[in-house]
DRENZALO-470158 format. One line per field, with one value per residue (C-alpha): x, y, z; chain; residue number from 1. Coordinates in nm, 4 decimals, padded with zeros to 6 digits. Example, Ala and Ser with C-alpha at 12.3 -4.5 7.8 and 13.67 -1.06 7.14 Angstrom:
! DRENZALO-470158
x = (01.2300	01.3670)
y = (-00.4500	-00.1060)
z = (00.7800	00.7140)
mol = (A	A)
seq = (1	2)
//
This chain:
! DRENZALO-470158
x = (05.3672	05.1604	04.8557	04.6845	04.6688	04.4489	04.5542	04.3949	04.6038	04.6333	04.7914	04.4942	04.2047	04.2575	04.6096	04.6216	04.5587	04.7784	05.0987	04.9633	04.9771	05.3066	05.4298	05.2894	05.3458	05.0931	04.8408	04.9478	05.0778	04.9858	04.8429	04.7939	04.4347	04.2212	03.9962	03.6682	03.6072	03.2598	03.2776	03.0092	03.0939	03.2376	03.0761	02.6913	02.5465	02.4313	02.7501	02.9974	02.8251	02.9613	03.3115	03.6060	03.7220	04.0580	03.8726	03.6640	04.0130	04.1002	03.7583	03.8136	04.1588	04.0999	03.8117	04.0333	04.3099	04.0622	03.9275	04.2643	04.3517	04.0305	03.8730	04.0951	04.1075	04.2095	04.0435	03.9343	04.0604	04.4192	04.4092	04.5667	04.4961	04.7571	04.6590	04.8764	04.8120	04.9922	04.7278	04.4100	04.0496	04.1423	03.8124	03.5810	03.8298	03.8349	03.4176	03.4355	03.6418	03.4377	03.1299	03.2714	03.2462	02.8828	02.5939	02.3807	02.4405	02.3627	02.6961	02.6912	02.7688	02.9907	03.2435	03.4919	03.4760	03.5419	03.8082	03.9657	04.3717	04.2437	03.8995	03.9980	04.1716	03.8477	03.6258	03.7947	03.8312	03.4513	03.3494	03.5630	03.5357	03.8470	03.9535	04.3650	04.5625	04.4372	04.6296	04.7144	05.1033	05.1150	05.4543	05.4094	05.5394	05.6968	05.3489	05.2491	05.5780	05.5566	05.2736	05.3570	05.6174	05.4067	05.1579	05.5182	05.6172	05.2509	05.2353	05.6553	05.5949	05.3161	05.0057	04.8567	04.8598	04.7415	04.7568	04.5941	04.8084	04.8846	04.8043	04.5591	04.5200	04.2860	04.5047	04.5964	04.3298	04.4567	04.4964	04.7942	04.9047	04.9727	05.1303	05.3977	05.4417	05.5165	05.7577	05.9088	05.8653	05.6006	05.6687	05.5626	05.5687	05.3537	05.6012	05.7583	06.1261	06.2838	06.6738	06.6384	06.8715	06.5475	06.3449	06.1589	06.0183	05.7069	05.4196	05.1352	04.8944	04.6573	04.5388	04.5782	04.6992	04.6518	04.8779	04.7157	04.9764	04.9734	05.2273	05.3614	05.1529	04.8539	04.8578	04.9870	04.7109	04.4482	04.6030	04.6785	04.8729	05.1582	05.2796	05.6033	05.7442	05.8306	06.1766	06.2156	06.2301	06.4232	06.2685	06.4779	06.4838	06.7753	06.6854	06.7421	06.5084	06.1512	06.1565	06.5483	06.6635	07.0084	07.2478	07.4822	07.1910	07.2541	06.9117	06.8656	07.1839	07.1007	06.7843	06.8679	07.1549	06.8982	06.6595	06.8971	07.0483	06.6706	06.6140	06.9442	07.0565	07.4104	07.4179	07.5280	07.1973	06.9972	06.8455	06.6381	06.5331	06.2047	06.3305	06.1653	06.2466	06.0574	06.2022	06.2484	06.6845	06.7553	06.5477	06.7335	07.0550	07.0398	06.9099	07.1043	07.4227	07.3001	07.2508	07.6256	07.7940	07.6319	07.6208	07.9135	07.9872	07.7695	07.4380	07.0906	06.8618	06.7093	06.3517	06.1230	05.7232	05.6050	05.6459	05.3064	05.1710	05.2770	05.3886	05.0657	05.2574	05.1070	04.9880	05.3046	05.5052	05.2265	05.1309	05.5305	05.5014	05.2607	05.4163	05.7604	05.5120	05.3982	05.7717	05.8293	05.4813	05.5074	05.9433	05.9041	06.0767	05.8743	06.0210	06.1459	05.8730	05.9961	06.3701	06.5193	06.8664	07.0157	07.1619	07.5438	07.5368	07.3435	07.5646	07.3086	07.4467	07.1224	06.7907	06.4969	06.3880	06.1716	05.9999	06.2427	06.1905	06.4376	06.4581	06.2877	06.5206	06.5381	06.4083	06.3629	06.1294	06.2585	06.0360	06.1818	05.9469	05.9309	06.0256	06.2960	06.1061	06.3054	06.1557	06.2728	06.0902	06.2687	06.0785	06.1252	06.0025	05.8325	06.0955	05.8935)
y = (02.6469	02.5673	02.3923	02.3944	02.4369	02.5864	02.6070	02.6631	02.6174	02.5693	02.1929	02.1114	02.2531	02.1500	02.0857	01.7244	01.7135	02.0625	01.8040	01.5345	01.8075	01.9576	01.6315	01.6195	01.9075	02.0740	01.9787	02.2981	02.6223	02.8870	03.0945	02.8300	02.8436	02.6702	02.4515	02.4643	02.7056	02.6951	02.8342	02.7511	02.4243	02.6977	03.0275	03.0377	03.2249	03.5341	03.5888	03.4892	03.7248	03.9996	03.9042	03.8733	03.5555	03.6810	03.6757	03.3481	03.1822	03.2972	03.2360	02.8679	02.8212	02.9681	02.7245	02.3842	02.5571	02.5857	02.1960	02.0661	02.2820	02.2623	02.5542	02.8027	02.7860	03.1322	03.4709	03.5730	03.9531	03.7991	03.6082	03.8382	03.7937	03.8491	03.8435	03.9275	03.9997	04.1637	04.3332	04.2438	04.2222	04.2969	04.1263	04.3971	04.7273	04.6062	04.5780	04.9143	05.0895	04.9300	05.1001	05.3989	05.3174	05.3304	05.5497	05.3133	05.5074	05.2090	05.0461	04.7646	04.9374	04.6257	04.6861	04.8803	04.6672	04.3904	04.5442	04.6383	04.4909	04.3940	04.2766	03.8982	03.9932	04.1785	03.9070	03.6487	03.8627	03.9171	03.5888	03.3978	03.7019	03.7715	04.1030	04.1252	04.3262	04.2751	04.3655	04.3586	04.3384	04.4232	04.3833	04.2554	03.9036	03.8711	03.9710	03.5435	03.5051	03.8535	03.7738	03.4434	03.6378	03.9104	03.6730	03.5276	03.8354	03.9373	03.6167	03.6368	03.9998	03.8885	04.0940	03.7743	03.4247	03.2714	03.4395	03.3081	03.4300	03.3680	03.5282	03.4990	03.6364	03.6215	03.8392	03.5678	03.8204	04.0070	04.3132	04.2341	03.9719	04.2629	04.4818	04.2145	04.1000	04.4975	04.4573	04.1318	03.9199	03.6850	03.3425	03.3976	02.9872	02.9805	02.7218	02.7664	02.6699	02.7687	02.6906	02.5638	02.7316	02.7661	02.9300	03.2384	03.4167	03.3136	03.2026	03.3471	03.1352	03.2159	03.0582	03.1068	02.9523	02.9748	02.8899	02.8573	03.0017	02.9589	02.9807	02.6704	02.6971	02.7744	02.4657	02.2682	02.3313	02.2032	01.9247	02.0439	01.8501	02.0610	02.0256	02.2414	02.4994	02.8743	02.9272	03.2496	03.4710	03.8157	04.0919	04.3254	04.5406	04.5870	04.9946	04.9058	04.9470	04.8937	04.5612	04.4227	04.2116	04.3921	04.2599	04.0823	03.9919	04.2288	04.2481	03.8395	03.7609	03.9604	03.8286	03.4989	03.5304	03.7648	03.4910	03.2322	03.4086	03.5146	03.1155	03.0391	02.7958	02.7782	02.6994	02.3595	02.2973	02.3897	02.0838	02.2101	02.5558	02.6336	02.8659	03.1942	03.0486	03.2452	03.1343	03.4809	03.5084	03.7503	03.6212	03.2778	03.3732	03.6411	03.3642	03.0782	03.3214	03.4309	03.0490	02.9157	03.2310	03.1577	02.7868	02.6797	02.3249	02.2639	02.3374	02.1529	02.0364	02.3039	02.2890	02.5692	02.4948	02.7312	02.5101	02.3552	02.6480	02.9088	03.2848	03.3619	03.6459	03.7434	03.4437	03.2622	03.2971	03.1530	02.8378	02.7966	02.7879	02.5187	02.3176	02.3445	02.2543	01.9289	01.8460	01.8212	01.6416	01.3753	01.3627	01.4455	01.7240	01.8597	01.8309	02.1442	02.0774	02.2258	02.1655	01.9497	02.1131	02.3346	02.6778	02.6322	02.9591	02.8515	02.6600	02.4788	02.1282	01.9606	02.0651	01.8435	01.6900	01.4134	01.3663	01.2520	01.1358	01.3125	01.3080	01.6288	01.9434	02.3355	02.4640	02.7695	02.9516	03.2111	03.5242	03.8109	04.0894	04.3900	04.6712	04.5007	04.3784	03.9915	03.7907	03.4358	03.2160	02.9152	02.6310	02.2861	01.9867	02.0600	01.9059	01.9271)
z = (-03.1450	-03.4894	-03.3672	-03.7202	-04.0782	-04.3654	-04.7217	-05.0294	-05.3683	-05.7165	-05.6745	-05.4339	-05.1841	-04.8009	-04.6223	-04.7473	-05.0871	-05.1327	-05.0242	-05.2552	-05.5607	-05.4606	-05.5504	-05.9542	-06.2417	-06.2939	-06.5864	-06.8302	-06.8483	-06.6158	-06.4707	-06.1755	-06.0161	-05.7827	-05.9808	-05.9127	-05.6340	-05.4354	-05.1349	-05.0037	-04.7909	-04.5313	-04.6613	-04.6886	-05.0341	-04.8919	-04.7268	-04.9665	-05.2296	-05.0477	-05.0184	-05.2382	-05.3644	-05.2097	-04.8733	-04.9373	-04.9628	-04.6611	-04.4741	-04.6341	-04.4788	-04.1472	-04.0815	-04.2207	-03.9542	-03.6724	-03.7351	-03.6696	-03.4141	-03.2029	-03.0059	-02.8792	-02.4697	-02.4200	-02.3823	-02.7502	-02.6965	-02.6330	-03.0108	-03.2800	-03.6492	-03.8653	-04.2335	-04.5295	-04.9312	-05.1619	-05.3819	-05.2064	-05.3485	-05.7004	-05.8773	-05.6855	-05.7497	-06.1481	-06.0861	-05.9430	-06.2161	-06.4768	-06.3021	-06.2994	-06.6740	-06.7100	-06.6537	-06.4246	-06.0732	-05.8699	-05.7466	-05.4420	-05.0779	-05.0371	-05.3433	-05.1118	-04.8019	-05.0641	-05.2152	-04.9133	-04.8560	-04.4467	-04.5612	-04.5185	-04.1689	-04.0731	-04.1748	-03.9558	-03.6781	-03.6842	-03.7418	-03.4608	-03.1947	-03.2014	-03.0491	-03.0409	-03.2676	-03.6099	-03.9223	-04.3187	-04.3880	-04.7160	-04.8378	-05.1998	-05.2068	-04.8710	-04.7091	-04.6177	-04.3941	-04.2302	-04.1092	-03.9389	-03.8267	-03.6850	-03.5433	-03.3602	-03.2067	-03.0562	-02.8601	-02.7452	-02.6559	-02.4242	-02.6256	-02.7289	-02.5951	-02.9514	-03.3407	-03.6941	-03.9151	-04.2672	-04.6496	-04.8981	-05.2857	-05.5737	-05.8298	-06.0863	-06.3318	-06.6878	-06.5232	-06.2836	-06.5588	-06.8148	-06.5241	-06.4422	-06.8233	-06.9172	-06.6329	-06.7820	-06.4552	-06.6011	-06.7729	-07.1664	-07.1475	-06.8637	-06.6807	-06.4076	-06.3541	-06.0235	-06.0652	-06.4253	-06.6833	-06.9110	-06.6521	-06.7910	-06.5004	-06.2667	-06.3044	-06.1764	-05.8708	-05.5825	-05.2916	-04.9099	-04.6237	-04.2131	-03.9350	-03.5753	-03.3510	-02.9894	-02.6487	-02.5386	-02.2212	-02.3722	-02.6310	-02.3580	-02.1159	-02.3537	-02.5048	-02.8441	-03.0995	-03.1710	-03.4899	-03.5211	-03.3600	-03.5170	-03.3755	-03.4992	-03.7681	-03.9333	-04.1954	-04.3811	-04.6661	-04.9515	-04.9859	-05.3797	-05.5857	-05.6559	-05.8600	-05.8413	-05.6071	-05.4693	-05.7080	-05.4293	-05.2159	-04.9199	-04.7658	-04.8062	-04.6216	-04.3415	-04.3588	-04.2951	-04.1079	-03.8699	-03.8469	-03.7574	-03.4783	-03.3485	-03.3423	-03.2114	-03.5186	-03.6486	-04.0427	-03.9560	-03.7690	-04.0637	-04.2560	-04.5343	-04.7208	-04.8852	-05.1187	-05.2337	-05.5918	-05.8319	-06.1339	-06.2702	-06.3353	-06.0881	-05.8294	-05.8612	-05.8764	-05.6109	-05.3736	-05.4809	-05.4383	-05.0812	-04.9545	-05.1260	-04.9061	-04.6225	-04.5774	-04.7866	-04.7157	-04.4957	-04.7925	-04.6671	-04.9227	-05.0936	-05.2896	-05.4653	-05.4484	-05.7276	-06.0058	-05.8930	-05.6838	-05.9081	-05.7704	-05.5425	-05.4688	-05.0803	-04.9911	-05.1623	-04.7723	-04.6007	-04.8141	-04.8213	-04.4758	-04.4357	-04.7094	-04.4108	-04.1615	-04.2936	-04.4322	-04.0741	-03.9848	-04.2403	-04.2557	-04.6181	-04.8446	-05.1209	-05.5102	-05.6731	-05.9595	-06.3036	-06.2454	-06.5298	-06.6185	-06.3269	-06.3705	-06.3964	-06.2269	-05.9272	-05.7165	-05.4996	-05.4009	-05.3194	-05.4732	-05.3742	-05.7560	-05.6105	-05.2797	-05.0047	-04.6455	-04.3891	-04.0294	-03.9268	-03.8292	-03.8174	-04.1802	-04.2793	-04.5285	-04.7498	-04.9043	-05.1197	-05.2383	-05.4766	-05.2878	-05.1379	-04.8339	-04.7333	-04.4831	-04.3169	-04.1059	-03.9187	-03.8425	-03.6608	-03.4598	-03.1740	-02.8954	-02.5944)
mol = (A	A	A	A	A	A	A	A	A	A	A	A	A	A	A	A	A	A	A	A	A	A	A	A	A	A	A	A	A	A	A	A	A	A	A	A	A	A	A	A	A	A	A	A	A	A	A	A	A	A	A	A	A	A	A	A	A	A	A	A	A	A	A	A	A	A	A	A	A	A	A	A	A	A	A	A	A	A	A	A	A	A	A	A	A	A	A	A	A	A	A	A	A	A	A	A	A	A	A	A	A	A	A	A	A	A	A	A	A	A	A	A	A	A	A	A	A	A	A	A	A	A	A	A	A	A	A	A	A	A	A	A	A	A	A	A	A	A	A	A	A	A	A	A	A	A	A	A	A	A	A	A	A	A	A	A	A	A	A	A	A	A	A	A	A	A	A	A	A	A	A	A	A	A	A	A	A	A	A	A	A	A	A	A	A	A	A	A	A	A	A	A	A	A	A	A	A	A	A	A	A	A	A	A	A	A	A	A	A	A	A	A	A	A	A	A	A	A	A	A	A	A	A	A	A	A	A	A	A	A	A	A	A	A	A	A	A	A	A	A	A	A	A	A	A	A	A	A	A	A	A	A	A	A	A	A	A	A	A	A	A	A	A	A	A	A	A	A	A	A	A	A	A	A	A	A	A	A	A	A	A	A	A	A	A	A	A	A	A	A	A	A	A	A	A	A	A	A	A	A	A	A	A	A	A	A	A	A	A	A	A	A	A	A	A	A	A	A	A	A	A	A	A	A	A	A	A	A	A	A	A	A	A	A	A	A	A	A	A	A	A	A	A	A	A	A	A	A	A	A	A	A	A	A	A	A	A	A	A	A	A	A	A	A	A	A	A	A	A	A	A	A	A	A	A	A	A	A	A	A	A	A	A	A)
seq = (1	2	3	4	5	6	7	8	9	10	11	12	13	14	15	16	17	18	19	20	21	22	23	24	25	26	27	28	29	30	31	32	33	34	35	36	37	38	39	40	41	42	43	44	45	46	47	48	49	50	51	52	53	54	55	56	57	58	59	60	61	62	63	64	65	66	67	68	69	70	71	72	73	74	75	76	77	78	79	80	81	82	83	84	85	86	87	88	89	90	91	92	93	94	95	96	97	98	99	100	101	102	103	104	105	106	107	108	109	110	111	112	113	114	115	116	117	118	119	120	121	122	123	124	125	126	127	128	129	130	131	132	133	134	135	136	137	138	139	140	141	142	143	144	145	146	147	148	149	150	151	152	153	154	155	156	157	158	159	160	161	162	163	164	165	166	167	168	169	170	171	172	173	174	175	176	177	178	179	180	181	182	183	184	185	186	187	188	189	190	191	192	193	194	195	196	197	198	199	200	201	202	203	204	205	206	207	208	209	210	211	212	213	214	215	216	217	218	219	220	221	222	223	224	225	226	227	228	229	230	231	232	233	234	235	236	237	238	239	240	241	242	243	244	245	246	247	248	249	250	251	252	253	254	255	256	257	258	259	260	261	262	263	264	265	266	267	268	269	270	271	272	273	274	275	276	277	278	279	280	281	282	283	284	285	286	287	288	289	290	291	292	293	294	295	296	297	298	299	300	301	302	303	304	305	306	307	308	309	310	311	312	313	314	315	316	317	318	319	320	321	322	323	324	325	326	327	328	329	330	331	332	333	334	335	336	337	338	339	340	341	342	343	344	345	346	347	348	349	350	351	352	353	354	355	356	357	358	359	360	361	362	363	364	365	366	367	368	369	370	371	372	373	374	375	376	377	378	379	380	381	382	383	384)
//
């Protein structure tokens, strides 16, 4: 059960106003950041100085999560944390290799704990008590759902009785912009356009986002509101190669098709897809491909966040899974931002272009990564 939410984004800071910016374009071309970060509403000075802004994202979602979800009634050694990233804290390992630089000896005893990948899982672990299995997936830009998924399978296979899981990332920087544009993934525009035939490649974002997972008993025993339901979820990996989708989508289809049968769907059940939807070619044709083959006639309604949240690569999984979360809270679909003329080649029948109510139903949440690594999430109402 998902008792609460975190997020921190490019299109807004908090839960509430990250729906109310999935909804707009953003203001100008990328890279897509969060505006004005202070952390210190829910970090004081002294400690955020000594953390990453990778893991002050993450500090900042976790505590929005916990708000909503209330205290935790359940022995704090039996709650997991399950935090992803991608590239983890890059701002303090480009601080460090720039000291390395220089002749002034002195460097901070922090920079490696900061620049650590499980730093953010570490810091929430030590700050709520919290003394289950706690660890990093780091699985490039599948990493956010893995570790929902993760979080899933420590509380079904009895280790934990409650999980915060989620990703974070801070890498939207000029290093790791010149590493993706030498591997022609990044948007030269700076706009991203999942599905469009003028898309151009992704756009870079960062940001985080935290799902408070707990058993049905457990929420149920202290009243929680329960606001969805993870019905299950499938990771694979195409064995391709170390960028490129596999060119018929192998790994993706069994992906999905893994997931729904761990959740016990048929494709007929399934009522809407948050698509990985980078808006690099391959990416969304490879995915577009994958979800005509397997649903066929029976297509939901289909939408892409990252034309307002940009690619934040291992926290993209997680805020996509939020953004499911409250399209099932509030019965809305998000818009597929960025779309004006659709591939001819993608032969999606319904892409979300404008926010839409729907009667709530099975979702699922799609995440491709370099490396190959695919992993689904499926979501829906909590039924009682």
């Amino acid at each position: 059960m998902v008792t609460g939410t975190g997020a921190v984004a490019a299109p807004g800071t908090g839960t509430d106003d990250l729906w109310k910016g999935l909804q707009l374009p953003p203001e100008g071309p990328g890279p897509y950041l969060v505006k004005n970060w202070d952390p210190e509403p829910w970090i004081p000075l002294r400690e955020h100085r000594r953390l990453d802004r990778f893991t002050q994202f993450a500090m900042m979602a976790a505590h929005e999560a916990f708000e909503q979800s209330g205290p935790l009634e359940v022995e704090p050694n039996r709650v997991a944390v399950s935090l992803a990233t991608g590239i983890g804290g890059l701002e303090s390992l480009e601080a460090l290799v720039h000291h390395s630089d220089e002749d002034d000896p002195r460097v901070s005893p922090f920079l490696i704990p900061m620049m650590m990948a499980n730093a953010a899982a570490a810091a929430i672990s030590i700050k709520y008590g919290f003394g289950g299995q706690v660890t990093t997936p780091v699985v490039a830009c599948a990493a956010g759902a893995q570790s929902v998924l993760d979080g899933l399978r420590q509380i079904q296979w009895g280790y934990a009785d409650a999980a915060v899981a989620g990703g974070t990332e801070a890498a939207a920087r000029k290093s790791a912009a010149a590493g993706f544009s030498a591997a022609r993934a990044l948007s030269p525009s700076g706009t991203a356009r999942p599905f469009d035939i003028d898309r151009d490649g992704f756009v870079m974002g960062e940001g985080a986002a935290i799902l408070i997972l707990e058993a049905e008993e457990a929420a149920q025993d202290r009243g929680a509101t329960i606001l969805a339901e993870v019905l299950g979820g499938a990771s694979t990996a195409d064995a391709h190669h170390i960028t490129a989708p596999h060119p018929g989508g192998d790994g993706a289809e069994r992906a999905i098709r893994l997931a729904l049968a761990d959740a016990g769907l048929e494709v007929d059940e399934v009522k809407y897809i948050n698509a990985h939807g980078t808006g690099t070619d391959l990416n969304d044709k490879t995915e577009g491909l994958v979800i005509e083959r397997i649903f066929g006639d029976t297509q939901p309604a289909v939408s892409s966040i990252k034309g307002t949240t940009g690619h934040g690569l291992g926290a993209s999984g997680s805020i996509e899974a939020v953004a499911v979360v409250e399209a099932i809270r509030r019965g809305e679909l998000p818009p597929n931002i960025g779309l004006i003329n659709q591939d001819p080649e993608i032969h999606l029948v319904d892409i979300v272009r404008e926010p839409r109510e729907w009667e709530p139903g099975p979702a699922l949440s799609n995440s491709f990564g370099f490396g190959g690594h695919n992993t689904v999430l499926a979501f829906g109402p909590y039924l009682g």
